[in-house]
TORTORDREN-167183 format. One record per residue: x, y, z of N, C-alpha, C in turn. Coordinates in steps of 0.2 Angstrom, whole numbers, padded with zeros to 4 digits, always signed. Last residue first. Layout:
// residues N
XYZXYZXYZ;...
***
This chain:
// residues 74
+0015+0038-0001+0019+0033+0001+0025+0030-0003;+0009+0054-0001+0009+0050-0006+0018+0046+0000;-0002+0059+0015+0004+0059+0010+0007+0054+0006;-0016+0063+0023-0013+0056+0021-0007+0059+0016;-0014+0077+0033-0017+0072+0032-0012+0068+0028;-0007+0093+0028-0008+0089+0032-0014+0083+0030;+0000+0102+0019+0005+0097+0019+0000+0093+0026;-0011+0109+0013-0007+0111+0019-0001+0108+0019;-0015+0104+0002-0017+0111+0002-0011+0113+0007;-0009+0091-0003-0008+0095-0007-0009+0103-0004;-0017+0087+0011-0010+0086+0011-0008+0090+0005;-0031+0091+0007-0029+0093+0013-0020+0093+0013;-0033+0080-0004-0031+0086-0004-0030+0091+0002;-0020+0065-0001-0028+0069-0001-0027+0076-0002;-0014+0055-0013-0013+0059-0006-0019+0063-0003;-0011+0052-0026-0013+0044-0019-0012+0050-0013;-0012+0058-0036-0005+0057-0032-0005+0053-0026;-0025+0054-0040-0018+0055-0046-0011+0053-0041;-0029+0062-0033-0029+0055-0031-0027+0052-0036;-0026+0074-0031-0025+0070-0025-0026+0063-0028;-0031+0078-0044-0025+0078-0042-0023+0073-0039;-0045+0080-0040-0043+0075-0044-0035+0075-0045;-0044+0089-0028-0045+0082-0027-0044+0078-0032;-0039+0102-0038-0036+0100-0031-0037+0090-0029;-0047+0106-0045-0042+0103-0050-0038+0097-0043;-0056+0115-0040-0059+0109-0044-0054+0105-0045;-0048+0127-0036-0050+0121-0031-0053+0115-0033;-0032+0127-0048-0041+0129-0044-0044+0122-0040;-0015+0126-0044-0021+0125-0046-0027+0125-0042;-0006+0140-0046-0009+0135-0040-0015+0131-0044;+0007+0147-0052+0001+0147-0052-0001+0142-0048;+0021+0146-0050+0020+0148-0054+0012+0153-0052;+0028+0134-0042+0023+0139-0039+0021+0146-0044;+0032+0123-0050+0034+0129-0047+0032+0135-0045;+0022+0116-0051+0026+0113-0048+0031+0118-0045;+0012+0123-0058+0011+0122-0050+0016+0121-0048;+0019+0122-0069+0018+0129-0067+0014+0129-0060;+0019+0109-0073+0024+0111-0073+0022+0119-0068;+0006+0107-0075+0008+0105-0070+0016+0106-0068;+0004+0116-0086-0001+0118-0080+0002+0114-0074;+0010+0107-0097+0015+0115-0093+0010+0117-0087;+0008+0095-0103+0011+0096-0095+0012+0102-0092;-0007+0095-0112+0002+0095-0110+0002+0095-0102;-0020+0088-0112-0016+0087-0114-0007+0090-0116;-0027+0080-0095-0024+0086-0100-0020+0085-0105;-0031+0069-0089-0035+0070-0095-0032+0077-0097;-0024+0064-0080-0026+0069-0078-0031+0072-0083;-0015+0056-0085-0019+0054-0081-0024+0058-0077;-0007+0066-0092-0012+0063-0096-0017+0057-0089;+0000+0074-0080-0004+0078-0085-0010+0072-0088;+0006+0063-0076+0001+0065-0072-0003+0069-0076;+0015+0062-0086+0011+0055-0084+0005+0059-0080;+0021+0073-0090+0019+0070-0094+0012+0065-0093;+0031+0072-0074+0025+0076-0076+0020+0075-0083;+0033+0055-0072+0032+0061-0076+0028+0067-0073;+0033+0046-0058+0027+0046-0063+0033+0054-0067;+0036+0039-0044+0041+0037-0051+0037+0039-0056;+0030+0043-0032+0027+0039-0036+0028+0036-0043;+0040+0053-0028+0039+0046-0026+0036+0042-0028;+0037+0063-0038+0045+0060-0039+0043+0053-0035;+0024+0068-0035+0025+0062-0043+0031+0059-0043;+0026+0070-0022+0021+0068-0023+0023+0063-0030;+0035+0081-0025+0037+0077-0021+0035+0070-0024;+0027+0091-0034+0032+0087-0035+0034+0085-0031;+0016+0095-0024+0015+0092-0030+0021+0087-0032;+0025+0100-0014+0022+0095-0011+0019+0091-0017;+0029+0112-0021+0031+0107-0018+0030+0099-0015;+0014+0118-0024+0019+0116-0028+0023+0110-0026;+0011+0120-0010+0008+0116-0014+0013+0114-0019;+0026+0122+0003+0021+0126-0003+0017+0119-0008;+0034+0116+0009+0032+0123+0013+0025+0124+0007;+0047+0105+0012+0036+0103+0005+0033+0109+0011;+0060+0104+0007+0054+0106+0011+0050+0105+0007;+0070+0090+0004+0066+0095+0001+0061+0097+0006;
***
């Protein structure tokens, strides 16, 4: 999979981490998954408040969600 796009790099991010989307939405205090479904697909991006609680939802920094650089979910 390229991870060329935040989207992508979203969903990499939960598929390595064996999580849902479901799973991160509610760890994320949302109550449905389609905001994270609609990053997943570049649909819409999420806002820069949304970015570092994400990151560490996904054990990765936001730096890596924004470019693909710095620490990356293991």
């Amino acid at each position: 999979m390229e991870l060329d796009t935040i989207g992508k790099r979203i969903k990499f991010a939960r598929i390595i981490l064996g999580l849902t989307q479901p799973q991160v939405a509610s760890m994320m205090g949302a109550r449905s998954n389609s905001k994270l479904s609609n990053w997943e697909t570049d649909r819409c991006k999420p806002c820069a408040t949304v970015v570092p609680k994400l990151a560490k939802v996904l054990k990765c920094t936001p730096a890596w969600l924004y470019f693909g650089d710095g620490l990356r979910p293991v």
